[in-house]
C-alpha positions as CSV (number, residue, x, y, z in Angstrom):
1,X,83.7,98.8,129.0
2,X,80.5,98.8,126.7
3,X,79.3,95.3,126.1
4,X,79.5,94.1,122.4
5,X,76.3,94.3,119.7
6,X,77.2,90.3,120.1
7,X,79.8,88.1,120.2
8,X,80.8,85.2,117.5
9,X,80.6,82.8,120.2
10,X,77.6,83.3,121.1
11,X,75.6,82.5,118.1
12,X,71.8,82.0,119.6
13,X,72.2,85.6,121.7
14,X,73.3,87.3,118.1
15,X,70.4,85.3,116.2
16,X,68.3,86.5,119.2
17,X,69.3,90.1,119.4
18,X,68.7,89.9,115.3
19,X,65.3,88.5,116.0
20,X,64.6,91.1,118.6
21,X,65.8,94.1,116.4
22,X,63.6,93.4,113.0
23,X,60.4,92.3,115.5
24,X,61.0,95.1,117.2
25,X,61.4,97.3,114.7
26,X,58.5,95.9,112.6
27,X,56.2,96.8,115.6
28,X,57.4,100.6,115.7
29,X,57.1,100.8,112.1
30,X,53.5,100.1,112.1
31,X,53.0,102.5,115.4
32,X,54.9,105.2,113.6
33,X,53.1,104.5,110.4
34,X,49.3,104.5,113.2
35,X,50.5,107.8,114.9
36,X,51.3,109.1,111.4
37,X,47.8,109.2,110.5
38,X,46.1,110.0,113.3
39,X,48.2,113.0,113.9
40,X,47.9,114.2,110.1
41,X,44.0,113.2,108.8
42,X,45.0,110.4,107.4
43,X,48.2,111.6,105.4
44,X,51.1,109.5,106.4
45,X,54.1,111.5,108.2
46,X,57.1,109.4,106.7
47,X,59.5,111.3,109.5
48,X,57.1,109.4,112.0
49,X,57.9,106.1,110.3
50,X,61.4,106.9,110.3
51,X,61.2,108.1,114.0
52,X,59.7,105.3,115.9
53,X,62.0,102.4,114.5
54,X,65.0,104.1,114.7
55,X,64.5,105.4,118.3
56,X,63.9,101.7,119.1
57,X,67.1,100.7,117.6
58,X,69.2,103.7,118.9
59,X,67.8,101.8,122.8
60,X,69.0,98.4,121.8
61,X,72.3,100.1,120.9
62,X,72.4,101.9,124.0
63,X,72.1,98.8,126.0
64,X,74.1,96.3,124.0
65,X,76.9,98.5,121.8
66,X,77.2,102.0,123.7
67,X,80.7,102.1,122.1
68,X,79.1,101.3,118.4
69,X,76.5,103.5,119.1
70,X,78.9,106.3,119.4
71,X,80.8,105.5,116.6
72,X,77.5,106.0,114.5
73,X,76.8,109.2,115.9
74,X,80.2,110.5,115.4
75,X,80.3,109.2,111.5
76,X,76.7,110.1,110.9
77,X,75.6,113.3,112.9
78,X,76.7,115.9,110.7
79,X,74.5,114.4,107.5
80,X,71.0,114.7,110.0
81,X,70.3,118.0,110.1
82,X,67.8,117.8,107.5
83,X,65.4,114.6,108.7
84,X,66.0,115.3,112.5
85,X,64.0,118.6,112.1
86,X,61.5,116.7,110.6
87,X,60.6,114.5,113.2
88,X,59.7,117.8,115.6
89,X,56.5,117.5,117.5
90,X,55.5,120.8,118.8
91,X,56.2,124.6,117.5
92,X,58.8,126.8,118.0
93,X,61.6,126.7,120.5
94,X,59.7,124.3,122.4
95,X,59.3,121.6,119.8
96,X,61.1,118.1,120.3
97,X,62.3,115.7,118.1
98,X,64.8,112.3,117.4
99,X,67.3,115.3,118.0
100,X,66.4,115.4,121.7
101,X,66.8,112.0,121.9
102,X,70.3,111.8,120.5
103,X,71.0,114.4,122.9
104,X,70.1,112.6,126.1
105,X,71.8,109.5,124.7
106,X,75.3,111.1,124.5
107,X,74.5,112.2,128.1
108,X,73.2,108.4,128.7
109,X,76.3,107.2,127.6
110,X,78.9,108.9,130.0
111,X,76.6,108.5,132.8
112,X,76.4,104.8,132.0
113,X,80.5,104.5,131.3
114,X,81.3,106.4,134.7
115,X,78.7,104.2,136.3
116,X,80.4,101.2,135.2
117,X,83.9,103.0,137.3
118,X,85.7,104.0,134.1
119,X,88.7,105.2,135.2
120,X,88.8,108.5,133.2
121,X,90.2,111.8,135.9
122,X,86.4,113.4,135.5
123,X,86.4,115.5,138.8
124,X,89.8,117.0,137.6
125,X,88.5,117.9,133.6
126,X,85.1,119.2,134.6
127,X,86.5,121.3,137.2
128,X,89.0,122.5,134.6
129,X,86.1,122.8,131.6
130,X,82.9,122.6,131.6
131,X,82.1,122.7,135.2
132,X,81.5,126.5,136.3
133,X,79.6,127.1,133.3
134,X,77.4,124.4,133.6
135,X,76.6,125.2,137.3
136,X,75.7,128.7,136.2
137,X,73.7,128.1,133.0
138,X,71.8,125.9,135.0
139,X,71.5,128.2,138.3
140,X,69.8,130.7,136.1
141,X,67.2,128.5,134.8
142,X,65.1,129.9,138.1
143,X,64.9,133.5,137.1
144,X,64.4,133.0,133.1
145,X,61.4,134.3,131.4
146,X,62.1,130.9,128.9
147,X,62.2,127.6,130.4
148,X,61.7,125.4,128.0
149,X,64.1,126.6,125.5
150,X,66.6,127.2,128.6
151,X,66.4,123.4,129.6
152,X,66.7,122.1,126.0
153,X,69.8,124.7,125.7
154,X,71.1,123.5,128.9
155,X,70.9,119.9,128.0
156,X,72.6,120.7,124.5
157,X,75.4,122.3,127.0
158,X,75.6,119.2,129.1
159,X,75.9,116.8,125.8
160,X,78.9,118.4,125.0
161,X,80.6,118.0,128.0
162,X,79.3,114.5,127.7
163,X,80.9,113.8,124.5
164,X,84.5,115.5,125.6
165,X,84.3,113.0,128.3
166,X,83.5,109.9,126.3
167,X,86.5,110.6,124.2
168,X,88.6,109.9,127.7
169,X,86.0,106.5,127.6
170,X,86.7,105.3,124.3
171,X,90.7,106.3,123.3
172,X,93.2,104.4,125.0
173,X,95.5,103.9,122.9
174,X,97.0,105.7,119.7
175,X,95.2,103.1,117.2
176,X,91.6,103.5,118.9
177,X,92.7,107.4,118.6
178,X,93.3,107.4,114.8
179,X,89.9,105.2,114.2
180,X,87.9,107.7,116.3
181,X,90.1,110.5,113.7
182,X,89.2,108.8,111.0
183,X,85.3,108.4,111.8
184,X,85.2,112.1,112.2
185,X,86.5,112.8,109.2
186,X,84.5,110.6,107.1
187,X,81.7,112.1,108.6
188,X,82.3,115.1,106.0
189,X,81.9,112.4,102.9
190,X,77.8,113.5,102.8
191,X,77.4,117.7,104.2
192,X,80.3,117.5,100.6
193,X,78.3,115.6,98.5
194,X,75.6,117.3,99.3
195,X,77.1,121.2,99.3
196,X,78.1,120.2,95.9
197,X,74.8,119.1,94.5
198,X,73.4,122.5,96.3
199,X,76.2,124.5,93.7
200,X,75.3,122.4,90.8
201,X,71.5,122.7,91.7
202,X,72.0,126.6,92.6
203,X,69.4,125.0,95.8
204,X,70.6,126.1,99.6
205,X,69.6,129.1,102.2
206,X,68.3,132.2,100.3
207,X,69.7,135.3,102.4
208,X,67.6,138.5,101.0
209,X,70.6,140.6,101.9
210,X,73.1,138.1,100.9
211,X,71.9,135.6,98.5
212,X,72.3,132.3,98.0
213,X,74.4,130.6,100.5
214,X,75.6,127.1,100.6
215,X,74.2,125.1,104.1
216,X,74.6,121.7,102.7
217,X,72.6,118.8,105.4
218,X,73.2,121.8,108.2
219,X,70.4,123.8,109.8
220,X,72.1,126.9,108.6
221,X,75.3,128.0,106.4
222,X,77.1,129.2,109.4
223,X,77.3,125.8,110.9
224,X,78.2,124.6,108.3
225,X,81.4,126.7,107.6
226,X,82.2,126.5,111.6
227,X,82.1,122.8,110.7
228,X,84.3,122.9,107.6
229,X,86.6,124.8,109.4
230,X,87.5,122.6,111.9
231,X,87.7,119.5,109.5
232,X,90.0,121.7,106.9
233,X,92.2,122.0,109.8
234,X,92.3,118.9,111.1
235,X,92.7,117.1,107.6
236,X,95.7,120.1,106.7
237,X,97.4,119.1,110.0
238,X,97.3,115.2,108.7
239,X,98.3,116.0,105.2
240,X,101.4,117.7,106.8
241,X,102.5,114.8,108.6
242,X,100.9,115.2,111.9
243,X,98.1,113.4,114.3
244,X,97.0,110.5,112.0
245,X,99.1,108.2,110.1
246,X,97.6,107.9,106.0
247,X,99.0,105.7,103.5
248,X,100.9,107.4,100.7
249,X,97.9,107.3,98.3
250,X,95.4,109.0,100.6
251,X,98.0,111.4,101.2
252,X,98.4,112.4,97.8
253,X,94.4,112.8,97.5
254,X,94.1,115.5,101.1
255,X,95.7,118.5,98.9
256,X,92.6,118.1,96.2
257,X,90.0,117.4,99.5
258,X,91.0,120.3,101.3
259,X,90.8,122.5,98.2
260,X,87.2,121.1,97.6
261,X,86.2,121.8,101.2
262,X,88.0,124.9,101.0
263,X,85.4,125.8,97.8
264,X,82.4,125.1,99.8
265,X,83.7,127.2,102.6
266,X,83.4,130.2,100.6
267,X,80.2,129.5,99.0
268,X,79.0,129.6,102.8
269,X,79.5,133.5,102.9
270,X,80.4,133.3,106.7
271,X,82.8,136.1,106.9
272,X,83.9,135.1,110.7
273,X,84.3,131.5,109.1
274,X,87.4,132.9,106.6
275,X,88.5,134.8,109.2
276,X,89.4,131.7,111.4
277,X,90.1,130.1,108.9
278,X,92.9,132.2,107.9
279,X,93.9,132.8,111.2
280,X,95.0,129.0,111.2
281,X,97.0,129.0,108.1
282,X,98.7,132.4,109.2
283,X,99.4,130.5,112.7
284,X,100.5,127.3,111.5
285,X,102.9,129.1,108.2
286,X,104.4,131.1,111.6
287,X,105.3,128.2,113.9
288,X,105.2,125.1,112.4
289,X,106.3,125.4,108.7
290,X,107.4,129.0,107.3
291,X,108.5,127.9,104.0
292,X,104.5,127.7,103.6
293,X,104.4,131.3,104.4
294,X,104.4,132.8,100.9
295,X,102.7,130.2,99.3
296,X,99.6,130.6,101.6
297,X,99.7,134.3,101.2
298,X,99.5,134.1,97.7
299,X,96.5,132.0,98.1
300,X,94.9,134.4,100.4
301,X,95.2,137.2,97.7
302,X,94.2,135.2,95.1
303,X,90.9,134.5,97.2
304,X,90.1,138.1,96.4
305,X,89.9,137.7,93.3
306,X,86.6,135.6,93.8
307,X,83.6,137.8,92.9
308,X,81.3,136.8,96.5
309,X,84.8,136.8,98.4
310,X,85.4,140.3,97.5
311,X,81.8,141.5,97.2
312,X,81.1,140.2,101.3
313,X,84.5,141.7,102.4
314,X,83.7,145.1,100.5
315,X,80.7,145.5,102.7
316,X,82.4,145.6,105.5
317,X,83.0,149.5,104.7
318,X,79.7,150.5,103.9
319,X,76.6,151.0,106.2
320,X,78.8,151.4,109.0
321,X,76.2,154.4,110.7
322,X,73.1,154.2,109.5
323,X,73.5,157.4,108.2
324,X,70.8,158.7,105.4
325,X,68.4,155.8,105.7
326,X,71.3,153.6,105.3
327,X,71.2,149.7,105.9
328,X,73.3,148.2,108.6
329,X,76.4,146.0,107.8
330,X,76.2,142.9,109.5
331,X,78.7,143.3,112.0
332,X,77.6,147.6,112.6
333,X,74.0,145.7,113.2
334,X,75.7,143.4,115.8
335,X,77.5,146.3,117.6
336,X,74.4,148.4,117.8
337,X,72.5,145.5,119.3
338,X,75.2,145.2,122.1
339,X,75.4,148.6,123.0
340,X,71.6,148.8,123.0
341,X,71.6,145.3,125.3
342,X,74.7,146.7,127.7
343,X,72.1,150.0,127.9
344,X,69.5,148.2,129.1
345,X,71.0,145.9,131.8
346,X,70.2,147.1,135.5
347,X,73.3,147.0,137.8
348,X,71.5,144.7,140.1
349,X,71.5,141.9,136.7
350,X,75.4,142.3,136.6
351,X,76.3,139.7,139.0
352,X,73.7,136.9,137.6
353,X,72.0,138.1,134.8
354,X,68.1,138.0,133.4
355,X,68.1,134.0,133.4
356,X,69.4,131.6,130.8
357,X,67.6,132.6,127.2
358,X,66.8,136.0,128.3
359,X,68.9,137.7,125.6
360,X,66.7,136.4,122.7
361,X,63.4,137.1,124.7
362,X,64.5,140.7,125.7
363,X,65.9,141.8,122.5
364,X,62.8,142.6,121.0
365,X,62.0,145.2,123.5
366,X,65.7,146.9,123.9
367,X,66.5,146.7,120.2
368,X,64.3,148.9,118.3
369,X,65.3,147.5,114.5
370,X,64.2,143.8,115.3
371,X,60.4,144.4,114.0
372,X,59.3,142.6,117.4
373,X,61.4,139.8,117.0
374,X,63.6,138.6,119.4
375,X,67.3,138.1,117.8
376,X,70.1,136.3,119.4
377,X,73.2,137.8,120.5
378,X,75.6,136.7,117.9
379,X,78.0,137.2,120.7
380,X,78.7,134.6,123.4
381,X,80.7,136.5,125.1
382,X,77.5,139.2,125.5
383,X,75.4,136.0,125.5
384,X,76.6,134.5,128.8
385,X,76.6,138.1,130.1
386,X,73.1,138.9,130.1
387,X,71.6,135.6,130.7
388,X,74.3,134.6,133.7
389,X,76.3,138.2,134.6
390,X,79.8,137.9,135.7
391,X,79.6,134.9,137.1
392,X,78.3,133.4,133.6
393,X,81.1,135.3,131.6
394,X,83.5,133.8,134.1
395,X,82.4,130.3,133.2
396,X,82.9,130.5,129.7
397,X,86.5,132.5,130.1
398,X,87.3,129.6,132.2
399,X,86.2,127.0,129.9
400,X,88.6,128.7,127.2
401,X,91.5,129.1,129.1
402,X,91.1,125.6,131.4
403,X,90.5,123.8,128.0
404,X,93.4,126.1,126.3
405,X,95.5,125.1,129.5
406,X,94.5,121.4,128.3
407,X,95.5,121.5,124.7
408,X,98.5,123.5,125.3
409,X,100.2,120.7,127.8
410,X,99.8,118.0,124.7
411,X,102.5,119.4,122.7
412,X,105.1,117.7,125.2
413,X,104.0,114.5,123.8
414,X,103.2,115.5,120.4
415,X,104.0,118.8,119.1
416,X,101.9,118.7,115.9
417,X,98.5,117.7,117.7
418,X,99.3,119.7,120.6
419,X,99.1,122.9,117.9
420,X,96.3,121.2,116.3
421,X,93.9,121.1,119.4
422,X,95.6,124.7,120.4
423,X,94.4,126.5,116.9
424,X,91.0,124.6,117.7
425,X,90.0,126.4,120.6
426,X,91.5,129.9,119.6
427,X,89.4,129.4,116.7
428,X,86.3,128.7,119.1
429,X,87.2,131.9,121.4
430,X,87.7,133.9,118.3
431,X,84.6,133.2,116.1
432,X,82.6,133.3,119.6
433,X,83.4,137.3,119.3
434,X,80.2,137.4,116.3
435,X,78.3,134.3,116.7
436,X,76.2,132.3,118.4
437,X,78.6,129.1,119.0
438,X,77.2,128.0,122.1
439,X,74.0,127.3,119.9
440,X,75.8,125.4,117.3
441,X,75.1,121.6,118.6
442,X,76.6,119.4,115.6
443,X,79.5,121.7,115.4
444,X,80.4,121.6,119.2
445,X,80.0,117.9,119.2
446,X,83.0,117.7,116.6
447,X,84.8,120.1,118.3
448,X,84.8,118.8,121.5
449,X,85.3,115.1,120.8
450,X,88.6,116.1,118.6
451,X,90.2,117.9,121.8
452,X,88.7,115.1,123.8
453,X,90.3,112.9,121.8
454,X,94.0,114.4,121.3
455,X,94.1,115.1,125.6
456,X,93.3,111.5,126.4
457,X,96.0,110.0,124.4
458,X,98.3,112.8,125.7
459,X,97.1,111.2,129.5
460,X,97.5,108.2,128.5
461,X,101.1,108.6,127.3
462,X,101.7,110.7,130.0
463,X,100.5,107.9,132.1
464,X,102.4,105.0,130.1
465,X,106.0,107.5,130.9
466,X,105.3,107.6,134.2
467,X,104.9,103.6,134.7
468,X,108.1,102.9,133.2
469,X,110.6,102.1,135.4
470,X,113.2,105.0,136.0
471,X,117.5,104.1,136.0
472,X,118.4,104.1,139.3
473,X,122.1,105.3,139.5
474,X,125.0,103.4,138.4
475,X,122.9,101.0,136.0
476,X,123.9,100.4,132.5
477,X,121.6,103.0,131.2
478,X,123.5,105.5,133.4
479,X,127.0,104.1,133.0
480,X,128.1,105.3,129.8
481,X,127.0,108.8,130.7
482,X,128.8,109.0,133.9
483,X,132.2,107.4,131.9
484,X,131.6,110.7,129.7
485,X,131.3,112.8,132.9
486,X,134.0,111.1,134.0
487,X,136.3,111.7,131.3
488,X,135.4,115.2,131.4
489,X,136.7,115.9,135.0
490,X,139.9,114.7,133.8
């Protein structure tokens, strides 16, 4: 277990720790403020300030409150987009920031937990998940034309396995379960705040083809609607009765939350977004509540009726061929680019691919409409394909179907979060079809620590069932039911 920030009886090590933590922090406030100038002619770089101090107090937290310290990242990750990117040194997809070090602290963390013998079945869930992937990914790191960028991607890879695992760590119970809950959803209080103040201030990511799209403290509007997703249906699933107990009052406030969250989702425009996200209400009106059923399709034609709803849908029917100069729809310019990548790959790249990040840099010379520039796939499913072959498409197959094989088995302990967790990774597989979720770090963080989450107190349950001790035959748990068998036979 993670030792505590301090304890209450031990008032000279907390007055030390304090002492340590503002010295400290003083001292990498003045280096930041010193590297600040030197690096910009005497301008001061206020992300440097910010940088230096907090890296230091991110390492006291490591060593002294790793449990804490993930408690703040979960509750304050998805509002840090926006200062994060600041703090890159460097250019391009080799530039490094605070990011990267947040990154290799989440990995920090499990290797420190395991190392102090947490009992959490890790062989058994890597194997399962992340494993085969991860051995691939990595594998392919020695034939890729990128190598920075494919390190940094595989580390991103590797901190989300990380933070499934901690989630085994850190819930043992179903109270440390619903705080962990909770802390994830009150990490949408500030991306709300500020999508709102983005509508209000008509401010946000200006898509020439689109228009103005809501990306709120995200480093793009399609995060940011993955991301709403999942908390809409997490939060739907609690207001419903399921997964987290809420006291009546809160309850009666998730219907107008939802809705709000709901309105931000559309202003994202992320058309594979609504489609999940309908996908979820259609699922759970099916199988867990079908009196719902009219009520939410009502609400999904009535979404139509919204001007930017209608007007991104509508497109889908135009620019289809390209025919007469036309532009490309979005998803016509996504199925062009894979047929064009699917032309280009050799039958000798089938097995293991061009390297991990060889989509991106090969794109530009397959796919004749990116002006030179190098787009993603859009596609995991093509993504791990050309950079890792079959055996990289494998990987990520299995990591659906071992994690769906995960989430499916917690419905014998709870049926509500066991459809809950389900949903989550259909969602994932499904939205993978058009986008580039592998790439989406603050999303996949969420993600994974919610199904982390619900599986570990499913084990632990599991586990609890298991250590009780089992009526042997003829006690007095058994002996009315065999005086009922009994009386039968007569």
């Amino acid at each position: 277990m993670a030792r505590p920030l301090a304890s209450p009886a031990q008032p000279r090590q907390r007055t030390l720790l304090a002492l340590t933590i503002l010295g400290g922090g003083a001292l990498a406030l003045l280096a930041g403020y010193v590297v600040g100038r030197l690096n910009l002619g005497g301008h001061i770089h206020l992300a440097l300030l910010v940088a230096l101090p907090a890296a230091f107090v991110l390492g006291l937290l490591f060593i002294y409150a790793r449990q804490t310290l993930l408690w703040l990242i979960i509750l304050f990750r998805a509002n840090l987009d926006p200062m994060l990117n600041m703090t890159k040194i460097g250019g391009g997809s080799s530039a490094i920031g605070l990011g990267g070090l947040l990154n290799g602290l989440v990995i920090g963390l499990i290797v420190m937990e395991l190392f102090n013998r947490q009992r959490i079945p890790v062989k058994r869930l890597l194997l399962q998940t992340w494993l085969p992937l991860l051995v691939v990914m990595v594998g392919t790191l020695t034939i890729t034309p990128r190598l920075v960028p494919g390190i940094k991607n595989d580390l991103s890879l590797l901190s989300n396995a990380a933070i499934f695992l901690l989630a085994f760590v850190y819930v043992r119970d179903k109270a440390s379960h619903d705080a962990w809950l909770r802390a994830v959803l009150l990490s949408t209080i500030g991306p709300t705040l500020y999508g709102l103040y983005q509508i209000v201030t008509h401010t946000g990511f200006h898509d020439f083809q689109v228009g103005l799209r809501i990306d709120s403290t995200f480093s793009h509007p399609n995060i940011f609607a993955f991301y709403l997703v999942l908390m809409v249906s997490l939060l739907f699933v609690v207001w419903r009765g399921g997964v987290l107990a809420v006291g009546p009052r809160v309850r009666r406030l998730l219907p107008l939350y939802i809705l709000v969250l709901l309105a931000l989702l559309m202003t994202t425009k992320t058309r594979s977004a609504w489609g999940a996200m309908a996908f979820f209400f259609l699922a759970y009106s099916l199988v867990m509540e079908r009196k719902l059923l009219p009520l939410l399709v009502i609400a999904g034609f009535a979404s139509l009726l919204l001007p930017d709803v209608r007007e991104r849908i509508s497109e889908l029917t135009t620019g289809n061929s390209g025919m007469y100069y036309q532009p490309l729809n979005s998803f016509a310019w996504r199925k062009e680019m894979w047929t064009a990548a699917l032309r280009f790959m050799e039958p000798s790249h089938y097995l293991f691919g061009y390297g991990k990040e060889s989509y991106e840099f090969y794109s530009r010379l397959f796919y004749p409409l990116s002006n030179g520039v190098g787009p993603p796939a859009h596609n995991v499913y093509m993504q791990v394909f050309f950079d890792g072959g079959v055996m990289g498409l494998s990987g990520f197959v299995w990591l659906l179907l071992g994690t769906g094989a995960l989430v499916a088995g917690v419905r014998k302990t709870d049926r509500m979060e066991g459809f809950l967790l389900l949903m989550l990774v259909l969602e994932f597989a499904l939205v993978s079809v058009s986008d580039n979720m592998l790439d989406y770090l603050v999303y996949n963080w969420y993600l994974w620590f919610v199904l982390g989450t619900g599986v570990s107190l499913h084990f632990r349950r599991m586990a609890q069932a298991a250590a009780k001790p089992q009526p042997t035959h003829g006690t007095v748990f058994e002996r009315p039911a065999l005086a009922r068998a009994a009386q039968r036979g007569r």
